[in-house]
N, CA, C and O atoms as a printed pandas DataFrame, in Angstrom:
     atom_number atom_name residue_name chain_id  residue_number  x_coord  y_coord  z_coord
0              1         N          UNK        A               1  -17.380   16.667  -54.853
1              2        CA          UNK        A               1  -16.355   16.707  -53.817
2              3         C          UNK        A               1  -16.448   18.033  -53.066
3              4         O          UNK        A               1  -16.628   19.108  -53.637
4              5         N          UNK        A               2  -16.314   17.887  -51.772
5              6        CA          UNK        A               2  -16.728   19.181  -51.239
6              7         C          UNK        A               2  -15.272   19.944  -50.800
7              8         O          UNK        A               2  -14.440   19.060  -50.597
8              9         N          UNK        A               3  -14.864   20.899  -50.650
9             10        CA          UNK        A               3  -14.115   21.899  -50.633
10            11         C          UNK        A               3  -13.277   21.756  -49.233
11            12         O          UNK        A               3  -13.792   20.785  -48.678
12            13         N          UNK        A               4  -12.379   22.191  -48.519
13            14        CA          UNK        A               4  -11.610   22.162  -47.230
14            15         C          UNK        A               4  -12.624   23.247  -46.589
15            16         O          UNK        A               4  -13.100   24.191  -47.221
16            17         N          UNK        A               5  -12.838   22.998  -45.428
17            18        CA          UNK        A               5  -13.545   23.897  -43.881
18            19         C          UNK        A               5  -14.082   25.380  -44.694
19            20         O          UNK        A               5  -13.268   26.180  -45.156
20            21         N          UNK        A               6  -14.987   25.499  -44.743
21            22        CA          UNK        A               6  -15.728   27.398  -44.378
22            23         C          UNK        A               6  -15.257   27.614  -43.125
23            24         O          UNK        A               6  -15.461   26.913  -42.133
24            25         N          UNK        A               7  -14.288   29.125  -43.247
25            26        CA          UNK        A               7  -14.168   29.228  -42.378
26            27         C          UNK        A               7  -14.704   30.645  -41.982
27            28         O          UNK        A               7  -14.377   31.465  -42.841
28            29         N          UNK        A               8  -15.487   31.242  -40.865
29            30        CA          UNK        A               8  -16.275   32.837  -40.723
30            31         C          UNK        A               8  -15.696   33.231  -39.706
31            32         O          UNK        A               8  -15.946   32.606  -38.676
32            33         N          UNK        A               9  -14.727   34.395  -39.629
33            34        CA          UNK        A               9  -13.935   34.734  -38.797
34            35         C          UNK        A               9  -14.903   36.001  -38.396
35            36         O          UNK        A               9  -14.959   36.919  -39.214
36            37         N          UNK        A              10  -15.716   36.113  -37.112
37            38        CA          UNK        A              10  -16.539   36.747  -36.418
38            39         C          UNK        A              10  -15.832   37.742  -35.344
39            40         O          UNK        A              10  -16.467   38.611  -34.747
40            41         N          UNK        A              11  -15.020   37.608  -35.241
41            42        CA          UNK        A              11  -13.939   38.331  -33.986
42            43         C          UNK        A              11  -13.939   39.619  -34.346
43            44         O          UNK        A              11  -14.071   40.101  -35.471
44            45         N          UNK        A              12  -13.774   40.175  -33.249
45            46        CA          UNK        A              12  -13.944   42.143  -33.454
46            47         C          UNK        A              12  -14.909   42.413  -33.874
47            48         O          UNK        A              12  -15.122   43.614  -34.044
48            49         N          UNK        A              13  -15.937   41.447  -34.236
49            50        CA          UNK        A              13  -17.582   42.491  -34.366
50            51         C          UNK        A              13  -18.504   42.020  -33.588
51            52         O          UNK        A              13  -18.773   40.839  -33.369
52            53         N          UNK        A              14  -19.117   43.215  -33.059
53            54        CA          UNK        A              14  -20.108   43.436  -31.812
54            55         C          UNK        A              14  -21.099   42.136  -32.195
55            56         O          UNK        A              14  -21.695   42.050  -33.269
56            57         N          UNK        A              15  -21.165   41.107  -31.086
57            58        CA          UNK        A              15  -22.391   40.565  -30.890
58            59         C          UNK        A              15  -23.145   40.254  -29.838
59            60         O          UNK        A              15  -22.776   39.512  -28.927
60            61         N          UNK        A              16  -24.546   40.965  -29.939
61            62        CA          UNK        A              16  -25.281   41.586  -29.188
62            63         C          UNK        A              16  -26.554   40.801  -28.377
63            64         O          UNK        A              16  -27.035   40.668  -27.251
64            65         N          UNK        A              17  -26.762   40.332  -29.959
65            66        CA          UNK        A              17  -28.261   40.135  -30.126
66            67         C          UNK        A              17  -28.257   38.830  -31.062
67            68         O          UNK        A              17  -27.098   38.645  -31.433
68            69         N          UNK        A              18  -29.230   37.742  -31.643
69            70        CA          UNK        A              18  -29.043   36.679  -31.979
70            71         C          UNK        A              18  -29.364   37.802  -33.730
71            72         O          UNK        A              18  -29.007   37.174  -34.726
72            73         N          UNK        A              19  -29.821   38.927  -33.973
73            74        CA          UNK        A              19  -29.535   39.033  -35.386
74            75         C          UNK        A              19  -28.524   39.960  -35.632
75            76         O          UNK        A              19  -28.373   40.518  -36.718
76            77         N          UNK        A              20  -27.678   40.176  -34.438
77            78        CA          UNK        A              20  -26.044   40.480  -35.402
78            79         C          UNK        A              20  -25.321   39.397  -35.476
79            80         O          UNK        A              20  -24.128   39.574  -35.725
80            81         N          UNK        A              21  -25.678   38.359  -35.337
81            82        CA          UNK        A              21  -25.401   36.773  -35.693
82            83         C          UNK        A              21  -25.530   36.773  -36.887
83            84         O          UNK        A              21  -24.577   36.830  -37.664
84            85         N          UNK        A              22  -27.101   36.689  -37.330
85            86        CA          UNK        A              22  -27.557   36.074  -38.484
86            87         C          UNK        A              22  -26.950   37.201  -39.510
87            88         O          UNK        A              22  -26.421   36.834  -40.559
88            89         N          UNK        A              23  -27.069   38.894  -39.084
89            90        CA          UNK        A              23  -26.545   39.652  -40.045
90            91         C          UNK        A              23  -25.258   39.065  -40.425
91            92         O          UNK        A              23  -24.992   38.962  -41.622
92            93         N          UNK        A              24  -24.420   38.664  -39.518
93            94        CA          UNK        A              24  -22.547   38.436  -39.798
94            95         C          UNK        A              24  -22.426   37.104  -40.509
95            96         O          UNK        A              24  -21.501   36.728  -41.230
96            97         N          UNK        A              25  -23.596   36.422  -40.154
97            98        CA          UNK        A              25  -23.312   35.053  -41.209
98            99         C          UNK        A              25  -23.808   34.856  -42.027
99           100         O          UNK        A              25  -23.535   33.825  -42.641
100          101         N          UNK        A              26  -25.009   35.902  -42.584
101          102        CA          UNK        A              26  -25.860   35.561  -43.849
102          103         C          UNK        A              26  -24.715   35.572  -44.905
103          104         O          UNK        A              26  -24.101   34.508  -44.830
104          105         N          UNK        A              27  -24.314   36.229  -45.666
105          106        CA          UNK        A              27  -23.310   36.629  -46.937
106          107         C          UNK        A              27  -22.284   35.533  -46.816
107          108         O          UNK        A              27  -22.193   34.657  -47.677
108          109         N          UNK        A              28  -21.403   35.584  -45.598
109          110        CA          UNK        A              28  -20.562   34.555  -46.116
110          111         C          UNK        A              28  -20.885   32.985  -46.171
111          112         O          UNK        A              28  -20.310   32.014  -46.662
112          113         N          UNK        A              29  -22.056   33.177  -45.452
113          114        CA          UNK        A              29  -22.145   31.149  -45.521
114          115         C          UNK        A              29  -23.555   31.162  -46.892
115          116         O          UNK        A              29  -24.107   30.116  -47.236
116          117         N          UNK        A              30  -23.819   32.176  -47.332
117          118        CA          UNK        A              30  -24.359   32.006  -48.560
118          119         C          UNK        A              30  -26.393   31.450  -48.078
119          120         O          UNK        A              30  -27.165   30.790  -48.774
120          121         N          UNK        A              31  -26.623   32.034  -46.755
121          122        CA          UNK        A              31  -28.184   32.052  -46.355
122          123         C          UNK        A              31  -28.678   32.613  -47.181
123          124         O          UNK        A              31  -28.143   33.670  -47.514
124          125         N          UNK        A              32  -29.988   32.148  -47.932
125          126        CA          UNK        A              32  -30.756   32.701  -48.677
126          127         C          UNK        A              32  -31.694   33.604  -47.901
127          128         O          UNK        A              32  -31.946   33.596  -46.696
128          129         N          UNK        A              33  -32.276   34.593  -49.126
129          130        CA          UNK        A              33  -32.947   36.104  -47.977
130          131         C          UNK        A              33  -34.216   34.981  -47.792
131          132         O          UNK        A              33  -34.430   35.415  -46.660
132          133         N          UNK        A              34  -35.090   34.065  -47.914
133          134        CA          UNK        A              34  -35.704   33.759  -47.139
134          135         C          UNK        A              34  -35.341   32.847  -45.833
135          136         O          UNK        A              34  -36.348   32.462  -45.238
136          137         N          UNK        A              35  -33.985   32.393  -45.223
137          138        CA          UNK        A              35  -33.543   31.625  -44.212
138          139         C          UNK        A              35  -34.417   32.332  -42.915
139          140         O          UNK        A              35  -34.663   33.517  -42.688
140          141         N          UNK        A              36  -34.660   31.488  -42.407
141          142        CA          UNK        A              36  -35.220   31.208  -40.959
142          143         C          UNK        A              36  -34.744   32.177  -39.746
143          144         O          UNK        A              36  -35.404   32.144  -38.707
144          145         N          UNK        A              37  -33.839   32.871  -39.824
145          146        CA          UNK        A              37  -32.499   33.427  -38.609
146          147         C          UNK        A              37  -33.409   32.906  -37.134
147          148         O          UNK        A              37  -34.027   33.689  -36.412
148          149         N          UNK        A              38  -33.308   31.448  -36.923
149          150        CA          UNK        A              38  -33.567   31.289  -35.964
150          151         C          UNK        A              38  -32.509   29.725  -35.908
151          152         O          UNK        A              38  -32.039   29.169  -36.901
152          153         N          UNK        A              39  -32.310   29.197  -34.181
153          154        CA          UNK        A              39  -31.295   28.160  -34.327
154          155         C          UNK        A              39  -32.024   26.959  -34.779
155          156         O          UNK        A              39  -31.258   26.007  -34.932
156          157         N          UNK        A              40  -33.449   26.659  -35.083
157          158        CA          UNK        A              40  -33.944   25.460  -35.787
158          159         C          UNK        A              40  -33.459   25.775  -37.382
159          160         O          UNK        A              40  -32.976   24.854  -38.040
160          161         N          UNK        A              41  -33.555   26.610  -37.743
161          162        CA          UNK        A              41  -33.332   26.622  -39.214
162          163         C          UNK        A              41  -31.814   26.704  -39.438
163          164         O          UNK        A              41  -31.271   26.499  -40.524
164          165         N          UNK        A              42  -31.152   27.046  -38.229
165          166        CA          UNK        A              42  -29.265   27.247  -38.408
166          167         C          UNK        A              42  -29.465   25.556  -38.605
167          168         O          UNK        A              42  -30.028   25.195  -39.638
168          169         N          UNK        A              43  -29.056   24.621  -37.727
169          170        CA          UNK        A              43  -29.189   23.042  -37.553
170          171         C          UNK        A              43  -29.623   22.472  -38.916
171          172         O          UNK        A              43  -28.989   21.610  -39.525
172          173         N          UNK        A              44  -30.679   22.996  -39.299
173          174        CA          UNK        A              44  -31.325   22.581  -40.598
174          175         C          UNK        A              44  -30.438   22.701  -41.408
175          176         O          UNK        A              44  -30.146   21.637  -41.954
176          177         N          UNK        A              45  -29.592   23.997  -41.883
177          178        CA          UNK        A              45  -28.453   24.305  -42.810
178          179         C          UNK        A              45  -27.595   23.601  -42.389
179          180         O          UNK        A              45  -27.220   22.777  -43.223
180          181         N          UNK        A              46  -27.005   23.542  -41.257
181          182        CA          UNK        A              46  -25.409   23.163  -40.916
182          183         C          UNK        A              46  -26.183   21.357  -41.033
183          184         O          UNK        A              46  -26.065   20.996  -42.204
184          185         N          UNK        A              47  -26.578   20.730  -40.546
185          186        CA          UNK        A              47  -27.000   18.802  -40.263
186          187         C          UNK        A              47  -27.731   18.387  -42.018
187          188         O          UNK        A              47  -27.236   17.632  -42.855
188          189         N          UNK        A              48  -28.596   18.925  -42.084
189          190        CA          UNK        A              48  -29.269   18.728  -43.410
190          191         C          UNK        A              48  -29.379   18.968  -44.879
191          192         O          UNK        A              48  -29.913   18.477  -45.874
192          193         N          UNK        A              49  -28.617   19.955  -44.532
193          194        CA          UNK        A              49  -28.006   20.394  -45.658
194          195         C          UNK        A              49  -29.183   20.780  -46.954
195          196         O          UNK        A              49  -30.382   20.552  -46.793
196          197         N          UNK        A              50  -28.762   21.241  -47.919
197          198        CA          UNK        A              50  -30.372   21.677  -49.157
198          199         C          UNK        A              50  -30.757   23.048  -48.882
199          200         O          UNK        A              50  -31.784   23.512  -49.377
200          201         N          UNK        A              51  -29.960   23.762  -48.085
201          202        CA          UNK        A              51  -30.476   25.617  -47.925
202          203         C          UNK        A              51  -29.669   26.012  -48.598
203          204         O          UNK        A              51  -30.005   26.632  -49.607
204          205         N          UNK        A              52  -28.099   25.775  -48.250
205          206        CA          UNK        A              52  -26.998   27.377  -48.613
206          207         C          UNK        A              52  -26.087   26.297  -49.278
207          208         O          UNK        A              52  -25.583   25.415  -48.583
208          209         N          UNK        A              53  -25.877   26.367  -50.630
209          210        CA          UNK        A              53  -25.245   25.679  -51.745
210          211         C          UNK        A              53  -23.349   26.333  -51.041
211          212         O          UNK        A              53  -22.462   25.792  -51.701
212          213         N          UNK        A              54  -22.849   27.192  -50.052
213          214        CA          UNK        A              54  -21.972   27.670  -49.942
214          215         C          UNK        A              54  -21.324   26.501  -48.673
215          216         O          UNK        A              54  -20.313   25.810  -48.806
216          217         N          UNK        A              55  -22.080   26.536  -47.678
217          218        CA          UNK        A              55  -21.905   25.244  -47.052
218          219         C          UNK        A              55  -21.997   23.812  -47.257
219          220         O          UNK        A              55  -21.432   22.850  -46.737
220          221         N          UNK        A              56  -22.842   23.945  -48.133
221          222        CA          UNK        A              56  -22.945   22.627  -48.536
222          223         C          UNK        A              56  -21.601   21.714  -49.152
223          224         O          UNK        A              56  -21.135   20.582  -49.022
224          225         N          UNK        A              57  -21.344   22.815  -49.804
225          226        CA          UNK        A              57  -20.305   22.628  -50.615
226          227         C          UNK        A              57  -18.645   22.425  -49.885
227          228         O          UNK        A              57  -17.523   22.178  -50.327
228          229         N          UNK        A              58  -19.222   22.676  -48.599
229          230        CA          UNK        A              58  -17.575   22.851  -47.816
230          231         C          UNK        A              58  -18.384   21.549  -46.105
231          232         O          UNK        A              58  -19.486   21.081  -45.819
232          233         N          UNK        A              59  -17.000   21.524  -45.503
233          234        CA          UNK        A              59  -16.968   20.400  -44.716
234          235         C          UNK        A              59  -15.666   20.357  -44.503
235          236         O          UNK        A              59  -14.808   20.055  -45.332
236          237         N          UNK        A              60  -15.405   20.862  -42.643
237          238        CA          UNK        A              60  -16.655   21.660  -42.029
238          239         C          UNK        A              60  -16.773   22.851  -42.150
239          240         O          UNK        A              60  -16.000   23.455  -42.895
240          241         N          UNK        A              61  -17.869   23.578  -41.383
241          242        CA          UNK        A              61  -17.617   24.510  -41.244
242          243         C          UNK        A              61  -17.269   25.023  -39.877
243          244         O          UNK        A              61  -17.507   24.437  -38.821
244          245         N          UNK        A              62  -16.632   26.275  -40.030
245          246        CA          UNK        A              62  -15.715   27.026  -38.578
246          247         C          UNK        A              62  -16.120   28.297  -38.108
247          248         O          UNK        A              62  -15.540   29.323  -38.467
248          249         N          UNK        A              63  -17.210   28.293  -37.222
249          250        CA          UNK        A              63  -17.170   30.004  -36.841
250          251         C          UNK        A              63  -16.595   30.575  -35.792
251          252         O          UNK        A              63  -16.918   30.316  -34.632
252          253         N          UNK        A              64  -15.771   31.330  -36.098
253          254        CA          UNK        A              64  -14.716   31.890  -34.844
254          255         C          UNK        A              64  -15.798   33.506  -34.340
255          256         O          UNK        A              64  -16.176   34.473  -35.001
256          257         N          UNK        A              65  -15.955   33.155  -33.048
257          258        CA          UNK        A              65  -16.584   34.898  -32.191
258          259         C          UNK        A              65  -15.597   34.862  -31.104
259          260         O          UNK        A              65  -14.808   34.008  -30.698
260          261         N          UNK        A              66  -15.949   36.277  -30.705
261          262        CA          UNK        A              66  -15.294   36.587  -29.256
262          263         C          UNK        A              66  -16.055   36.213  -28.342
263          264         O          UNK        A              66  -17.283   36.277  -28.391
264          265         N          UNK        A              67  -15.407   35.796  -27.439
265          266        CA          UNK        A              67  -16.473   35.337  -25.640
266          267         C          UNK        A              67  -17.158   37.073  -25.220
267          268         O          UNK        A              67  -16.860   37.450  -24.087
268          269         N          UNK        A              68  -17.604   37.586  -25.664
269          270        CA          UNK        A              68  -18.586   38.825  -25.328
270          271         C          UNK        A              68  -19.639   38.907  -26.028
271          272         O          UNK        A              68  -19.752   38.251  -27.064
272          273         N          UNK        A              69  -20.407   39.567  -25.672
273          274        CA          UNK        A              69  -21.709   39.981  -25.735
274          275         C          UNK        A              69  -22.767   38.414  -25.960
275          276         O          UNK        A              69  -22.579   37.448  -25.220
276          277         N          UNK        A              70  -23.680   38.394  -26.905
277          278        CA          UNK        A              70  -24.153   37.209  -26.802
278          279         C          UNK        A              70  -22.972   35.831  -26.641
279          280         O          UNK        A              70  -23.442   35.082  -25.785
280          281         N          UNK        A              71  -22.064   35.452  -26.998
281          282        CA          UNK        A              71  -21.401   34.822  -26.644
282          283         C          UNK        A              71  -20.479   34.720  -25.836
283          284         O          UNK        A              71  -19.526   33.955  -25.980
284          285         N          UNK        A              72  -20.711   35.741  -24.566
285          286        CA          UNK        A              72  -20.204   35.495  -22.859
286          287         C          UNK        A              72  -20.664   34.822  -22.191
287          288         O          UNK        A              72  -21.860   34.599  -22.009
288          289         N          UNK        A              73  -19.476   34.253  -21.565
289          290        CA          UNK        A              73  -20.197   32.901  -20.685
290          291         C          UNK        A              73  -21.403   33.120  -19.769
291          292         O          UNK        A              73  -21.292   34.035  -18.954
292          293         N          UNK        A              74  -22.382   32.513  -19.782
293          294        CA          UNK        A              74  -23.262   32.471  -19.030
294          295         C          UNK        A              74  -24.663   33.246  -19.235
295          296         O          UNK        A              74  -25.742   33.151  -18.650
296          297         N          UNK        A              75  -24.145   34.173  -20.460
297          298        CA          UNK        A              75  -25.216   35.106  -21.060
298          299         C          UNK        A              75  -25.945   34.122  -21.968
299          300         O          UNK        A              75  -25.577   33.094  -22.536
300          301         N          UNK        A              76  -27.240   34.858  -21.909
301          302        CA          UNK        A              76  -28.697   33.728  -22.818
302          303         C          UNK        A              76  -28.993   34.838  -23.456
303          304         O          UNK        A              76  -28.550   35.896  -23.009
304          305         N          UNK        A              77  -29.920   34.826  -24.805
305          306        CA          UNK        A              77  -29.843   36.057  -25.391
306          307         C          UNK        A              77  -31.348   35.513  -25.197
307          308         O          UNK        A              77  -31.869   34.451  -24.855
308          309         N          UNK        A              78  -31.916   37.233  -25.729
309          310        CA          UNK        A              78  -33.258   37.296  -24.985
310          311         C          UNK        A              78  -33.997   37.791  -26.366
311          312         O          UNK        A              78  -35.206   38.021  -26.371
């Protein structure tokens, strides 16, 4: 039986770049140090499940960021 929502409350920390992403979500969603930090291997964890026994285990999951830096509208991260 899987657990109520993971929830990763991201707000108030700088995101810049797509690996102060992966830094802010490795630990709590339970990414193993070999995960992918790229968005084919995010999809893979979050749809397929068999990477991070921490998500797996929960449904859904919730990541809350601020609309700045990589996640301002209209910004593409490079």
């Amino acid at each position: 039986m899987k657990d109520r929502e993971l929830v990763v409350d991201l707000r108030d920390r700088p995101m810049e770049t797509l690996n102060d992403f992966w830094d802010a979500v490795a630990e709590p969603c339970g990414l193993p140090e070999w995960f992918g930090r790229n968005l084919d291997a995010w999809s893979d964890t979050v749809h397929a499940r068999g990477i991070s026994e921490v998500i797996d285990s929960h449904d859904p999951l919730v990541v809350h960021v601020d609309q700045q830096g990589l996640f301002e509208g209209g910004c593409r991260p490079s």
